[in-house]
C-alpha positions as a Markdown table, in Angstrom:
| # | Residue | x | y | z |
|---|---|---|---|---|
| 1 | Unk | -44.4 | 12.4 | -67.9 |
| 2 | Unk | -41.4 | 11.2 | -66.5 |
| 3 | Unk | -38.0 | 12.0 | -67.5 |
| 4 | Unk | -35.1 | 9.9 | -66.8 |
| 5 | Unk | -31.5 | 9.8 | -67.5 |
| 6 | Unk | -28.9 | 6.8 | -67.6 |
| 7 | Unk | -25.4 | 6.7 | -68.2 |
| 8 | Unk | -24.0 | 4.4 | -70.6 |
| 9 | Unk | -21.4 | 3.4 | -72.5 |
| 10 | Unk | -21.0 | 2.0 | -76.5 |
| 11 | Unk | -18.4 | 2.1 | -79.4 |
| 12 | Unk | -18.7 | 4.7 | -81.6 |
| 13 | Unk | -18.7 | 3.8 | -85.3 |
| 14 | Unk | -18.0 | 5.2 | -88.8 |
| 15 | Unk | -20.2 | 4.3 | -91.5 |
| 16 | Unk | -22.0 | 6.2 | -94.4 |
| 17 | Unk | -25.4 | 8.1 | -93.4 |
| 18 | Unk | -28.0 | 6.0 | -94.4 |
| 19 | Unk | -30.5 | 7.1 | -96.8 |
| 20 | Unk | -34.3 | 6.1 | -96.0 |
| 21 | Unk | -34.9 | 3.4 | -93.0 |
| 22 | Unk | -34.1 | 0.6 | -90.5 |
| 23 | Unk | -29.9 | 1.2 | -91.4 |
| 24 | Unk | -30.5 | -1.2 | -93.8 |
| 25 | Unk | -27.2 | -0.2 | -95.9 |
| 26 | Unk | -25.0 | -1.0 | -93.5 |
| 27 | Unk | -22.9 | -3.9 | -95.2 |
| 28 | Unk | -21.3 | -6.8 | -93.5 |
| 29 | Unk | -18.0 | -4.9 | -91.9 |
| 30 | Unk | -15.5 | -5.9 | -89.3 |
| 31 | Unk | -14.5 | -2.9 | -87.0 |
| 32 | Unk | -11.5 | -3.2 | -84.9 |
| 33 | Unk | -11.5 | -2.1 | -81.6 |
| 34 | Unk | -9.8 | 1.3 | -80.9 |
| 35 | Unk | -9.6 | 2.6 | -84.4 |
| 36 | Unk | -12.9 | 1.4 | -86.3 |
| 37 | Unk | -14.6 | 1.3 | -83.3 |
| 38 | Unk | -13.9 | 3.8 | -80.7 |
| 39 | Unk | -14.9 | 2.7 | -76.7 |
| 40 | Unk | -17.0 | 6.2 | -75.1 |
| 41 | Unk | -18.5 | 6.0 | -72.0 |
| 42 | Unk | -19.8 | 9.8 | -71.6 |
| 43 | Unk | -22.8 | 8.4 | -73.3 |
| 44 | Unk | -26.4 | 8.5 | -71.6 |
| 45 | Unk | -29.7 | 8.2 | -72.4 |
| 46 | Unk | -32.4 | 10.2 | -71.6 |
| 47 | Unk | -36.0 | 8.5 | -72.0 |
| 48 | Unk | -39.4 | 9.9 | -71.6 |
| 49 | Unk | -42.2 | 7.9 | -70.0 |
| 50 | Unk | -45.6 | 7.9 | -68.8 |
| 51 | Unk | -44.9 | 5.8 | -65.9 |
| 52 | Unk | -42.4 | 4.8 | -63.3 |
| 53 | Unk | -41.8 | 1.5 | -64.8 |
| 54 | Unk | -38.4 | -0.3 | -64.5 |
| 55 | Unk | -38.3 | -1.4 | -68.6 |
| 56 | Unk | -36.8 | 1.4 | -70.6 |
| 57 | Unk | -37.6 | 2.2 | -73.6 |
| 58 | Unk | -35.8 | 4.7 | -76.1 |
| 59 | Unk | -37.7 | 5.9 | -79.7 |
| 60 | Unk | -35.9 | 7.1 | -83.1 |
| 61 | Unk | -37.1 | 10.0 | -85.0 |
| 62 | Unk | -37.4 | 8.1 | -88.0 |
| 63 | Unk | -40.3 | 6.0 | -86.5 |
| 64 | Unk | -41.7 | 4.0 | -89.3 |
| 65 | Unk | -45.6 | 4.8 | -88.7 |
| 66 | Unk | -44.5 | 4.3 | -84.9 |
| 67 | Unk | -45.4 | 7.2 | -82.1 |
| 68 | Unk | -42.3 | 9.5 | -82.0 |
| 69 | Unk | -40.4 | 10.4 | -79.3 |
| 70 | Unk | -40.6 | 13.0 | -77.2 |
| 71 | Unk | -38.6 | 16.0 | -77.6 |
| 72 | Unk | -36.3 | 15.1 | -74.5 |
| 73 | Unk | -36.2 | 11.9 | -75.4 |
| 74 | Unk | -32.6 | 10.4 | -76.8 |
| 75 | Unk | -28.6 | 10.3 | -76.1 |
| 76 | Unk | -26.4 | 12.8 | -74.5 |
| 77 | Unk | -22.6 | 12.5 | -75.5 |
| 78 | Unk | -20.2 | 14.2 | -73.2 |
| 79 | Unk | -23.6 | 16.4 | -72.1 |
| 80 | Unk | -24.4 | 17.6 | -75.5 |
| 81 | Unk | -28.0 | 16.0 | -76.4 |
| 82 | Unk | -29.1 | 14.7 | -79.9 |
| 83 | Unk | -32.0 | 12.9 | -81.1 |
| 84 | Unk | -31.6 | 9.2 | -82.9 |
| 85 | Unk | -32.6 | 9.2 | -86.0 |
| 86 | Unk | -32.8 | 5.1 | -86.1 |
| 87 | Unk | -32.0 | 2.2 | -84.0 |
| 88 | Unk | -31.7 | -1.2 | -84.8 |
| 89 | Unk | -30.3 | -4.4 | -83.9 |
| 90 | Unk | -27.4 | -6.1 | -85.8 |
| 91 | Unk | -26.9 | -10.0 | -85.9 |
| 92 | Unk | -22.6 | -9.7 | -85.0 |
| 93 | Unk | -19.6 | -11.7 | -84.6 |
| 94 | Unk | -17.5 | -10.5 | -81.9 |
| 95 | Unk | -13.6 | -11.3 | -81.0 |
| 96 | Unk | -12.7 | -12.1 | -77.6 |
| 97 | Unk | -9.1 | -12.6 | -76.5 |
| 98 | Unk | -8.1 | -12.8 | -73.2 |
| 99 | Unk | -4.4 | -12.3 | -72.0 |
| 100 | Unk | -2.4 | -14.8 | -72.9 |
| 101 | Unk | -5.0 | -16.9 | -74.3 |
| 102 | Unk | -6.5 | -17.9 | -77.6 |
| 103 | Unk | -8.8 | -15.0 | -79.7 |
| 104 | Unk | -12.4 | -16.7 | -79.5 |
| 105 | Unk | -15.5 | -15.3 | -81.7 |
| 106 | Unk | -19.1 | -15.8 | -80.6 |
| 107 | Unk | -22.4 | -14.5 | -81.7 |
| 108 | Unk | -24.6 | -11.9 | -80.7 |
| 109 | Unk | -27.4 | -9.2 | -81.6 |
| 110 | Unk | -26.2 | -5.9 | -80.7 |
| 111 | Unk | -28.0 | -2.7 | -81.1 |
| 112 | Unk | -26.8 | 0.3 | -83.3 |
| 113 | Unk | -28.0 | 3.9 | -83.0 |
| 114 | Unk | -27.4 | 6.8 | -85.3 |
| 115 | Unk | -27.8 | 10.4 | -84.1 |
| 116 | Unk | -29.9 | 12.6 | -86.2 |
| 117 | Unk | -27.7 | 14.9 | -88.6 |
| 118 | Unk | -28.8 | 17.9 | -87.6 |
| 119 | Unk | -28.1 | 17.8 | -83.4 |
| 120 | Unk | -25.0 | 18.2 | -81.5 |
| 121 | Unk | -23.5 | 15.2 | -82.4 |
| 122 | Unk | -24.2 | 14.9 | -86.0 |
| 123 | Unk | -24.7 | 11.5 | -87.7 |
| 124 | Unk | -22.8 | 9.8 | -84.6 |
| 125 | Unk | -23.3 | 6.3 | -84.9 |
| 126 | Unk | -22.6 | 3.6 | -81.6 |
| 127 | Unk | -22.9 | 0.6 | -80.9 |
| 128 | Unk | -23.6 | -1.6 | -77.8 |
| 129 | Unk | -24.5 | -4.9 | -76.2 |
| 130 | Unk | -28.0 | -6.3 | -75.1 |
| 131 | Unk | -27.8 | -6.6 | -71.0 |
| 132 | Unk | -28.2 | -10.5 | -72.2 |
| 133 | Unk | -25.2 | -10.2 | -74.2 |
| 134 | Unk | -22.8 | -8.6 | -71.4 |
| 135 | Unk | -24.5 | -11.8 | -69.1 |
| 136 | Unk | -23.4 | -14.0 | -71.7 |
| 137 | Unk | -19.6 | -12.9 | -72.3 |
| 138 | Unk | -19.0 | -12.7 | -68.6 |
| 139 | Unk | -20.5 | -16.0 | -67.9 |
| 140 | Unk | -17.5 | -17.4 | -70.2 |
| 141 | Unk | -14.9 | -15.0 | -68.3 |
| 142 | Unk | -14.4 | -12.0 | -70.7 |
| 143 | Unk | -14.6 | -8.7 | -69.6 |
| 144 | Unk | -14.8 | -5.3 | -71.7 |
| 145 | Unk | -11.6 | -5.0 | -72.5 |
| 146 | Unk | -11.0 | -8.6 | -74.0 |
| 147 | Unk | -12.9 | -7.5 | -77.2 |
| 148 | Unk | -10.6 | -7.4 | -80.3 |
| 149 | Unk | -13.0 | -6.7 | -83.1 |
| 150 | Unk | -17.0 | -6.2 | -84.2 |
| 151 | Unk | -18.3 | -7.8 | -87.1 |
| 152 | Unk | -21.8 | -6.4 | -88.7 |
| 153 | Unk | -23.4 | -9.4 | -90.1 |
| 154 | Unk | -27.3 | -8.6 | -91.1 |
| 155 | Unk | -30.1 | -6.8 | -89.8 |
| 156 | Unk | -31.7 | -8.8 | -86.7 |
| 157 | Unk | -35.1 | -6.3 | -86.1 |
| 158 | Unk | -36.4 | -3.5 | -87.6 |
| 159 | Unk | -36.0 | -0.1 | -86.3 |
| 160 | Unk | -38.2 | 2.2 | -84.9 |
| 161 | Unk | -37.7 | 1.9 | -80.7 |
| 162 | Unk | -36.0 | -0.6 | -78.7 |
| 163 | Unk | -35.7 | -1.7 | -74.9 |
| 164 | Unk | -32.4 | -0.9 | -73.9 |
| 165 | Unk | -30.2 | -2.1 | -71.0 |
| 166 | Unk | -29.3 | 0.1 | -68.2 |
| 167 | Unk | -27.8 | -3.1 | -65.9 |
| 168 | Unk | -24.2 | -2.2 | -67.3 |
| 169 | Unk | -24.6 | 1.5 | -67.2 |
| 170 | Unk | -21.1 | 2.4 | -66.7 |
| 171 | Unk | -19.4 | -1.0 | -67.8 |
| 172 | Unk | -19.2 | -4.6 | -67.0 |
| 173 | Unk | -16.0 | -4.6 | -65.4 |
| 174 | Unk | -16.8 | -3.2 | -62.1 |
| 175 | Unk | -16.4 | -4.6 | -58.9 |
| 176 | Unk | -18.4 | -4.4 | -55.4 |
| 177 | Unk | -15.7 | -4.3 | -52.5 |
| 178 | Unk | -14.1 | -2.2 | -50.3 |
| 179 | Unk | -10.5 | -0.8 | -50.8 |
| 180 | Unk | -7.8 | -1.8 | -49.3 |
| 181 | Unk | -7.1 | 0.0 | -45.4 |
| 182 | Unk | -10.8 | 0.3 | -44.9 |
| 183 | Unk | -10.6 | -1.0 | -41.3 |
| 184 | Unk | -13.3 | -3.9 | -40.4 |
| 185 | Unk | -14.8 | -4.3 | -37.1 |
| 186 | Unk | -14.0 | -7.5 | -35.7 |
| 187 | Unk | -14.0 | -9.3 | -32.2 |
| 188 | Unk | -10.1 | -8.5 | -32.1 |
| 189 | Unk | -10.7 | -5.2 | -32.6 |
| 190 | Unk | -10.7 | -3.0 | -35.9 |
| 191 | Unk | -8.8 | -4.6 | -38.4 |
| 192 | Unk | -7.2 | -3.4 | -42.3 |
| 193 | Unk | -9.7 | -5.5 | -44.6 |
| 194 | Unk | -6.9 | -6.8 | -46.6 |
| 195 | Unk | -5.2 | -8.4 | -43.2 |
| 196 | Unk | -8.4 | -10.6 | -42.7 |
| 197 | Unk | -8.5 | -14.2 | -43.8 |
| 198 | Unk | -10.8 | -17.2 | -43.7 |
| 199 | Unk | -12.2 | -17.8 | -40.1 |
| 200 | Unk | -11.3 | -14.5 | -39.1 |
| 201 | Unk | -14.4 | -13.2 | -37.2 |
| 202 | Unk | -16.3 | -10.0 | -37.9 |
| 203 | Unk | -19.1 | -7.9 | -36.2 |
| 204 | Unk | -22.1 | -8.0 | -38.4 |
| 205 | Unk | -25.1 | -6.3 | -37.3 |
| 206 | Unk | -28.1 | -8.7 | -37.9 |
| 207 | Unk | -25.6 | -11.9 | -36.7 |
| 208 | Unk | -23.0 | -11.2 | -34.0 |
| 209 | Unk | -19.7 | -12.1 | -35.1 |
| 210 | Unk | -19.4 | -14.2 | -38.1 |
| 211 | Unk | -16.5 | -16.1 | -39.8 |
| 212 | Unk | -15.3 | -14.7 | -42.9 |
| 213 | Unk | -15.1 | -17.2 | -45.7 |
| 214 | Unk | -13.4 | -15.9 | -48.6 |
| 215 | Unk | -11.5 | -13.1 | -49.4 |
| 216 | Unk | -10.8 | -11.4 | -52.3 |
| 217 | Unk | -8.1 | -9.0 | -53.5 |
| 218 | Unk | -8.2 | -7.1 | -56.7 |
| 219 | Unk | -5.5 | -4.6 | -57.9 |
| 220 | Unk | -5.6 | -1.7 | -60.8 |
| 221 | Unk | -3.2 | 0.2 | -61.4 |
| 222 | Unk | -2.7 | 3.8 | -63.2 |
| 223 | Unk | -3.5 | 2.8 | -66.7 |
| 224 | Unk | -6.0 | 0.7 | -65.6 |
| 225 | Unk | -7.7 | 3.8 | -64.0 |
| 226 | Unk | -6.7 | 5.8 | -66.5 |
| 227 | Unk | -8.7 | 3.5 | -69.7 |
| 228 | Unk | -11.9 | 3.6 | -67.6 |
| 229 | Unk | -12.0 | 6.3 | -64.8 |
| 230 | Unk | -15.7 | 4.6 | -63.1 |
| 231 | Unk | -13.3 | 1.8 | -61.9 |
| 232 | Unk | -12.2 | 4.6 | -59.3 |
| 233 | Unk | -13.4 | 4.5 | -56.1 |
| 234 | Unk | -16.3 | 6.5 | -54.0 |
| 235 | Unk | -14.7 | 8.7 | -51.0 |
| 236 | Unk | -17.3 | 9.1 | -48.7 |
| 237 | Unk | -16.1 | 11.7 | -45.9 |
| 238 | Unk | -16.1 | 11.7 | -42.3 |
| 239 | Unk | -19.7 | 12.9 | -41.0 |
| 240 | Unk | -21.2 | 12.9 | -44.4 |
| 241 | Unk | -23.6 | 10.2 | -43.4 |
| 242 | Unk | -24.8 | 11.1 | -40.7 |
| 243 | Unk | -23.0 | 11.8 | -36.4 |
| 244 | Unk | -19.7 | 10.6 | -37.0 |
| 245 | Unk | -20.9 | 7.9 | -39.6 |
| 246 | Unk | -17.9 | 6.8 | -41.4 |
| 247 | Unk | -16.0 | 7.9 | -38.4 |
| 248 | Unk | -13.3 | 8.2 | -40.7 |
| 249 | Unk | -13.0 | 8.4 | -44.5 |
| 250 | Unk | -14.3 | 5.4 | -46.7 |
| 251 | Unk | -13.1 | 4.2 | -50.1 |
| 252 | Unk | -15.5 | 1.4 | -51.9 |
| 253 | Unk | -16.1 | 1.2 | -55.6 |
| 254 | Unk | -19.1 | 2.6 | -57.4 |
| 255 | Unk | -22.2 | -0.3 | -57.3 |
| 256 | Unk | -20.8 | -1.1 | -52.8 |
| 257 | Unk | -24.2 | -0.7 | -51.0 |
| 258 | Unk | -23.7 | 1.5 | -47.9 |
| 259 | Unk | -26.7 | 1.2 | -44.8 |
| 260 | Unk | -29.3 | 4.4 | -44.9 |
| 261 | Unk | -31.7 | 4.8 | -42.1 |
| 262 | Unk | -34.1 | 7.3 | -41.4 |
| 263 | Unk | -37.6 | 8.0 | -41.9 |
| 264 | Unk | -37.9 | 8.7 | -45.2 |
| 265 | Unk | -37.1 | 5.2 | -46.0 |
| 266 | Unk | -39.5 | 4.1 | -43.5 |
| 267 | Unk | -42.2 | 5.8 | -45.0 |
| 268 | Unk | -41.1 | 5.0 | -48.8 |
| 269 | Unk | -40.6 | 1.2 | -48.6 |
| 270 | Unk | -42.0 | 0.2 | -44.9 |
| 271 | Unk | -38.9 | -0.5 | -43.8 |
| 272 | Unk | -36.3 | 2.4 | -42.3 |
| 273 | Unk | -32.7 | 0.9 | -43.7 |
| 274 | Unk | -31.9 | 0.2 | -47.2 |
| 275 | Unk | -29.0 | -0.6 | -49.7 |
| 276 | Unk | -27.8 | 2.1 | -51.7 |
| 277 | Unk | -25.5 | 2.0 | -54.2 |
| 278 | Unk | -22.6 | 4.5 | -53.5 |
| 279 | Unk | -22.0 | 6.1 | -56.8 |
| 280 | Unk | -25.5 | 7.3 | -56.4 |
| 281 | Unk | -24.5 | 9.3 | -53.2 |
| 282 | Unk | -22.1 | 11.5 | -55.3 |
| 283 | Unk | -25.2 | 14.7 | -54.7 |
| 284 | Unk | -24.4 | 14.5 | -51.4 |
| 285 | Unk | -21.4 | 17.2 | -50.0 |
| 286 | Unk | -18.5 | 14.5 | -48.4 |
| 287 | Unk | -19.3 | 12.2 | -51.3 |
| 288 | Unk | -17.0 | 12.3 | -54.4 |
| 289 | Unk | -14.9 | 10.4 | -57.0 |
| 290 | Unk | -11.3 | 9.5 | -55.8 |
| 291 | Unk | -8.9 | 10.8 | -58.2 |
| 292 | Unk | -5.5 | 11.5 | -56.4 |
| 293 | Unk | -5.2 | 7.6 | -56.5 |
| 294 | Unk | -2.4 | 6.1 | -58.8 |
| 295 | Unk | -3.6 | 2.5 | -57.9 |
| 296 | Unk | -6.2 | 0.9 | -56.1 |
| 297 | Unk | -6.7 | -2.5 | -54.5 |
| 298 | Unk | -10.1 | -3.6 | -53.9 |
| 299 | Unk | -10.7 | -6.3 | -51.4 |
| 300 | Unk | -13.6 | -8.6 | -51.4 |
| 301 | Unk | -15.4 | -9.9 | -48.0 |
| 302 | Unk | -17.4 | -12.9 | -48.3 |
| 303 | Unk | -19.9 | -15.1 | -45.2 |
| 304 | Unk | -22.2 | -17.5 | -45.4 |
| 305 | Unk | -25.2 | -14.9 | -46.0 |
| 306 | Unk | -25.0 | -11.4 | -46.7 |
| 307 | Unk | -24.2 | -9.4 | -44.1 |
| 308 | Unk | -24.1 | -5.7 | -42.9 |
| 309 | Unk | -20.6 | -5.0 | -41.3 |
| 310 | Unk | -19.1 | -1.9 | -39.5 |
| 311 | Unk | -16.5 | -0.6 | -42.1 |
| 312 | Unk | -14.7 | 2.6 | -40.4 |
| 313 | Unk | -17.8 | 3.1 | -38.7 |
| 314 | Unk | -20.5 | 3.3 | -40.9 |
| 315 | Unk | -22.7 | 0.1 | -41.8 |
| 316 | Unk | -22.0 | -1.4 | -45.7 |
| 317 | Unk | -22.3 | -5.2 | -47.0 |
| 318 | Unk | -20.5 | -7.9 | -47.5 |
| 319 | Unk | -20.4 | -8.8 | -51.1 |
| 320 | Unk | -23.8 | -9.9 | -52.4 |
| 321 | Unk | -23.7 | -13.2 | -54.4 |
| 322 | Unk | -26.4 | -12.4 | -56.3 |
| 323 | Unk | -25.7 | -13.5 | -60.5 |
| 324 | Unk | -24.4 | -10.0 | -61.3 |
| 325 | Unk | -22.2 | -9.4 | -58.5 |
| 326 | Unk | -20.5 | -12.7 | -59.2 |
| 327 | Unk | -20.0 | -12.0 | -62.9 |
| 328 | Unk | -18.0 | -8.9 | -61.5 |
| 329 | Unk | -15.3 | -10.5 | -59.5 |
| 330 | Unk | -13.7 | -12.1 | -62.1 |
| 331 | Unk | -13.5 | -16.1 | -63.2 |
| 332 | Unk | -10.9 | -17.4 | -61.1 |
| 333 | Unk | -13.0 | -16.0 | -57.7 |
| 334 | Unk | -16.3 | -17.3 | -58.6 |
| 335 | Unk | -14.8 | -20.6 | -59.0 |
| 336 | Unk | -13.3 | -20.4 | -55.2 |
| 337 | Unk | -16.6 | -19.2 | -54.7 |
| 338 | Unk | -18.7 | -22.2 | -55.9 |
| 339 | Unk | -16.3 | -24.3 | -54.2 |
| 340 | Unk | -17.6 | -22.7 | -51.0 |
| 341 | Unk | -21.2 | -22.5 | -52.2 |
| 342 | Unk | -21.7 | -24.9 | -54.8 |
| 343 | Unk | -25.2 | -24.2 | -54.5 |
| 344 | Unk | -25.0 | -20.9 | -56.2 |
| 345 | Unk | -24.5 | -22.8 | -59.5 |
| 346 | Unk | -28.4 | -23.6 | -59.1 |
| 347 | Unk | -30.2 | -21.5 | -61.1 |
| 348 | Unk | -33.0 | -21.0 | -59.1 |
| 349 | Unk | -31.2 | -20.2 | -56.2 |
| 350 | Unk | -31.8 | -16.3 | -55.0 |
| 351 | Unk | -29.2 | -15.6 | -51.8 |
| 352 | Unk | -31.3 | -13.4 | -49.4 |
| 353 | Unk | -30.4 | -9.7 | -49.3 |
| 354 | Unk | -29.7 | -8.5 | -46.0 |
| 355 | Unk | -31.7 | -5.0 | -46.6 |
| 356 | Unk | -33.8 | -4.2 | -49.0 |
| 357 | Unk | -31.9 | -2.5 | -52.4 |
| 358 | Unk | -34.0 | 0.1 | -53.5 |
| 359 | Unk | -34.2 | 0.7 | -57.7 |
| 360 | Unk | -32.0 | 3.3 | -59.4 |
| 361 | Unk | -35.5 | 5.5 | -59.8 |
| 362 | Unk | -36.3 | 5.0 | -56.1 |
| 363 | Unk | -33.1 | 5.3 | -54.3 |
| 364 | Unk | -32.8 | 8.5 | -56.3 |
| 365 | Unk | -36.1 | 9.2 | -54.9 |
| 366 | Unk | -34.8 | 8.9 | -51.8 |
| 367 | Unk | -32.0 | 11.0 | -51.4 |
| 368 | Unk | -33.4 | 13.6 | -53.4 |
| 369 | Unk | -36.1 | 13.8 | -50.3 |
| 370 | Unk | -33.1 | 13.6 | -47.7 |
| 371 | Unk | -31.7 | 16.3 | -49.8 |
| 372 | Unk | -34.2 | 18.3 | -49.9 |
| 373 | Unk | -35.1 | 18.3 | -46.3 |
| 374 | Unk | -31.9 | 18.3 | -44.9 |
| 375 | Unk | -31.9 | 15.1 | -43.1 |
| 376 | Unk | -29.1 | 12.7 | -42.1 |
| 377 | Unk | -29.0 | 10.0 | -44.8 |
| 378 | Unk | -28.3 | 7.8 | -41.3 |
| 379 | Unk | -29.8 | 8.9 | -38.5 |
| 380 | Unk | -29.3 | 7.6 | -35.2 |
């Protein structure tokens, strides 16, 4: 069996404990957000399988003549673990507002859990969005914080298990960039990333030097960090990659991909560099949250393919402008964006990654075997 754990987020509700199945006496309620429903993301799941599958799926207690789950299997809150009792998904009617505009309401199936009764979190009850949902709001420009108010219509499915999304594990507000004074290698030398403009050209390592095309500057500030701590940036340390690799401290948010290369990846996926996700090098001593920031400006470096630059010495991407990566950066810069590449409005467009990007399972993989053997997650 296979145990894995993801972190996620929801809003915790308050309604009456259910008596028999499927939380089918849940009547049509409107919860508004920060007092009927309460935003938590020290949530996480932890599912039992029988395989190393990519679809997750997550069982209830009260299974309806279904297999139950496993003993391991269901939803740590601020590290305490409880079983569900039932899950289920709820037609809903959401309101969106963003600032300065017009409150908007639009229609989803979210899914509900309620902890059992008797566990460390008794009778908790959260809700969430489907994966499709979150796609859905940020197509139309809303972010997490735009949500005014849940509505419970009717029951959409019955309970008993449910696949879950882990794409928005830690919220879907979170950008993929470097932070401002991370110097960029370029043919004039190394260069601040937020003194770069268009044209400007930078070293990349699979296509000399390249002219940047778009830029992009994003700013949070105290509270900001404050309301949702996963916005703050990675600190990767000087050395903690590998010889010298960063030469110097780097700061990039969570989901920026930094270059490993070594053997291990070699012998794991044919192939000896791959993207990894930065947030998942935190096991790793030089490697930790930022929090002795009061404000933090994230800066966004676009070309006309992904690239691999040298960002204070060690090898990260260029933003990826893959579907998800431009639902992060906000509305106003994927329109500049499609202005520059109106082909990524295409559909069946797929922009062509410039190194492999490992799953969460493998990459975890991955570094646990660098880990364990005590090798240089980039060797020379």
């Amino acid at each position: 069996m296979v145990t894995r754990t993801y972190g996620t987020w929801g809003w915790v509700i308050d309604i009456p404990n259910n008596s028999g199945n499927d939380l089918e006496n849940i009547s049509p309620h409107t919860y508004k957000i920060g007092s009927g429903a309460v935003y938590r993301d020290d949530l996480a799941f932890r599912d039992t399988s029988a395989n190393e599958t990519d679809r997750p799926w997550i069982g209830d207690t009260d299974n309806d003549g279904g297999s139950p789950p496993g003993a391991d299997e269901g939803v740590l809150v601020d590290g305490k673990f409880s079983q569900i009792n039932e899950i289920a998904r709820y037609n809903v009617e959401i309101e969106l507002q963003k600032p300065g505009g017009k409150p908007e309401v639009l229609e989803y199936r979210f899914f509900i859990m309620q902890l059992d009764s008797d566990g460390a979190n008794p009778g908790m009850t959260f809700i969430r969005p489907r994966d499709d949902d979150i796609q859905d709001m940020l197509s139309k420009g809303y972010k997490q914080t735009d949500v005014n108010s849940i509505r419970l219509v009717s029951k959409s499915t019955p309970s008993g298990s449910s696949e879950y999304g882990t794409l928005y594990a830690d919220s879907f507000d979170q950008p993929f960039c470097y932070v401002e004074g991370t110097e960029i290698l370029t043919k004039a030398g190394a260069q601040r990333v937020e003194s770069l403009a268009p044209g400007d050209l930078v070293l990349t390592r699979d296509n000399g030097y390249q002219p940047v095309r778009w830029i992009g500057h994003r700013s949070l500030n105290a509270e900001q960090l404050a309301a949702n701590p996963k916005l703050r940036p990675i600190r990767i340390r000087a050395g903690a990659l590998g010889e010298n690799t960063p030469s110097t401290d780097l700061l990039v948010s969570r989901q920026h991909r930094i270059l490993i290369r070594s053997r291990i990846a070699q012998r794991m996926f044919g192939t000896s560099e791959v993207l990894v996700a930065a947030v998942q090098l935190l096991s790793f001593e030089g490697c930790e949250i930022v929090d002795d920031l009061d404000e933090v400006v994230y800066c966004h470096l676009l070309f006309d393919r992904h690239e691999i630059v040298i960002a204070n010495g060690a090898e990260a991407e260029s933003l990826f402008t893959g579907p998800e990566a431009l639902k992060r950066v906000g509305p106003e810069a994927v329109a500049e964006i499609y202005a520059l590449f109106p082909e990524l409005r295409d559909h069946d467009y797929t922009p062509v990654a410039a190194r492999p990007f490992p799953t969460y399972r493998d990459a975890r993989s991955l570094l646990h075997r660098h880990d364990k053997s005590i090798t240089q997650l980039v060797s020379a």
